[in-house]
C-alpha positions in Angstrom: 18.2 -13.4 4.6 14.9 -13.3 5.8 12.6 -16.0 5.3 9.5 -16.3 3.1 7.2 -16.0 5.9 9.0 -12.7 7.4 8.4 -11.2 3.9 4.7 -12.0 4.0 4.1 -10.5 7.6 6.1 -7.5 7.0 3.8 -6.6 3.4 0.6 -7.8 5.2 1.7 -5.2 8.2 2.5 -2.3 5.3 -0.6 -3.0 3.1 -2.8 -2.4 6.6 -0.4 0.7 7.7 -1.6 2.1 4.2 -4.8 1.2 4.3 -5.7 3.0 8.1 -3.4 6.2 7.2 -5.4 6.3 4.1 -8.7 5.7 6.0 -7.9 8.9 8.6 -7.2 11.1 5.5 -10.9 9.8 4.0 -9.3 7.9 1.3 -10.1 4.8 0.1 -7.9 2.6 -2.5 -9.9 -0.3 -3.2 -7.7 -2.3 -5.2 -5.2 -1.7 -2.2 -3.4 -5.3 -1.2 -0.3 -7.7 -1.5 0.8 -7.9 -4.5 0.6 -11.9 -5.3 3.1 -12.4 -8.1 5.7 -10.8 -6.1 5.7 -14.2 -4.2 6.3 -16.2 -7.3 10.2 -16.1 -7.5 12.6 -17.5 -4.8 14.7 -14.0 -4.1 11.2 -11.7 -5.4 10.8 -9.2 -2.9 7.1 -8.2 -1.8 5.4 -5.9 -3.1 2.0 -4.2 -1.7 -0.5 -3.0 -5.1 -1.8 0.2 -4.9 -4.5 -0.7 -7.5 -7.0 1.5 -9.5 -8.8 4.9 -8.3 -11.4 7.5 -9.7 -9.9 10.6 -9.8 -11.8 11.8 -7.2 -9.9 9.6 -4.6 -6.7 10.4 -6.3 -7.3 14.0 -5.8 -7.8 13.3 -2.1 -4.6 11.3 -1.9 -2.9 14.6 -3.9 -4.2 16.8 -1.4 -3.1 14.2 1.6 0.5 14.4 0.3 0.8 17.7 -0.4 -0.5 18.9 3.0 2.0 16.4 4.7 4.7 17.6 2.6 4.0 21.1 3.4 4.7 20.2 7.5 
């Protein structure tokens, strides 16, 4: 099992994956981040928090997805 620690540097490294991909598509979640109560529990499993958007930026991130998709 992998320890606390290993959890925290993997959702860190995932939240700042997000965040640049995002950033080279013009799109900007500011809520984005690690989601703290996911470290509460002993066996909880990280999770990274997407947050809030104006529907502006989730337009953008509709467009991002389906132009990737279409690939």
């Amino acid at each position: 099992m992998p320890s606390p620690l290993h959890h925290h540097d993997d959702v860190q490294d995932c939240t700042e994956l997000l965040r640049s991909a995002l950033k080279e598509n013009g799109i900007t979640l500011p809520s984005l981040g690690v989601d703290l109560p996911g470290f509460a529990g002993s066996y909880a499993v990280p999770l990274v928090a997407l947050g809030n958007c104006n529907t502006a930026t989730a337009r953008k991130l509709a467009e991002a997805l389906r132009k990737a998709a279409a690939r």
